[in-house]
N, C-alpha and C positions, 0 to 999 in steps of 0.2 A: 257451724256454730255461730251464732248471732253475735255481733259487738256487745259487749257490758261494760260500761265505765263505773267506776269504785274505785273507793279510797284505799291504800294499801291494809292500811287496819282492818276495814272489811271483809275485804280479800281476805286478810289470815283469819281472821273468826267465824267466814263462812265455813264449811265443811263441801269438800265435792260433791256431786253428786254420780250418783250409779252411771247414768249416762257422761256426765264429764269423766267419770274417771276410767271408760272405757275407751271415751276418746282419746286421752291423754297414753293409755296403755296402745293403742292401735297405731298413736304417733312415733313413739318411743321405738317399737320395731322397724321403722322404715330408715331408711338412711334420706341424709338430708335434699339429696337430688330430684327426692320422690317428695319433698312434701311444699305444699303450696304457699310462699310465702306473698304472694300479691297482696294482698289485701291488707300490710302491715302499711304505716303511714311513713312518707319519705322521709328520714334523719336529718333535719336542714341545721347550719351553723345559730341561725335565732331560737331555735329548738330547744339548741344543748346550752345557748347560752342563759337561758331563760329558765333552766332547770328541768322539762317537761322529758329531757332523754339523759340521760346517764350513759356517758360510756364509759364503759372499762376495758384497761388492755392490760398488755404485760399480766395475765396472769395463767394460772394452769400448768402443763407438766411440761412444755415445750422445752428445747434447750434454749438457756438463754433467756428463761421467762422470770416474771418476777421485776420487782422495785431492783432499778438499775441500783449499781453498786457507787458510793460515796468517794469509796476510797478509804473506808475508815474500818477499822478492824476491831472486835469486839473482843473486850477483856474483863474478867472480874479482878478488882479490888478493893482491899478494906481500908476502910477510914476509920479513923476515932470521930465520936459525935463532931466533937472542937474545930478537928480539919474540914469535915460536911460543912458545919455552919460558915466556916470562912469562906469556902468555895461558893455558899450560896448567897452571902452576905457581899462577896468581890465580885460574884452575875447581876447580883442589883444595881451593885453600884457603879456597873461599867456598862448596865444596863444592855446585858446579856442575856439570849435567849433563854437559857438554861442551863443546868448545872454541868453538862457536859461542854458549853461553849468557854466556862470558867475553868476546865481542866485546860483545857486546848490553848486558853492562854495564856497559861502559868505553863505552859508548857512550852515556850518557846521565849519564855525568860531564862529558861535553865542554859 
């Protein structure tokens, strides 16, 4: 298959074609030991700094995968409008990320 450079937008309002999308099905069955990836361009640190490569990790079904954990544990609760407003009215004015960083430090006045 011949290189084609395109903008992602294009990419998705093209439509495949019969012969790509038999290619596509003929890769799909192979495992990945069997398929040729030479011809991909080498991942260099100016690359990715530069935005031209994306990587991503931490993700999929692996154990252990996934946005590393905080530390912080996830709760619902309710507020009256009045106590919302103070919480986000005490973020600005401590110039706090967000309204959750206005909990966390009325939380260690108590």
């Amino acid at each position: 298959m011949p290189l084609v450079t395109m903008t992602l937008a294009e990419a998705l309002a093209r439509p495949l074609t019969v012969t790509e999308r038999a290619h596509f099905a003929a890769l799909a069955t192979k495992p990945d030991a069997q398929i040729d990836f030479s011809d991909r361009s080498e991942i260099t640190a100016a690359a990715i700094a530069v935005g031209h490569v994306l990587v991503t990790g931490r993700g999929g079904v692996r154990t252990a995968a996934g946005r590393k954990s905080l530390g912080k544990l996830r709760k619902t609760v309710k507020f009256s409008p009045a106590a919302i407003r103070r919480f986000q009215t005490c973020a600005k004015r401590k110039r706090l990320p967000d309204f959750s960083a206005a909990l966390e430090a009325a939380s260690r006045t108590l």
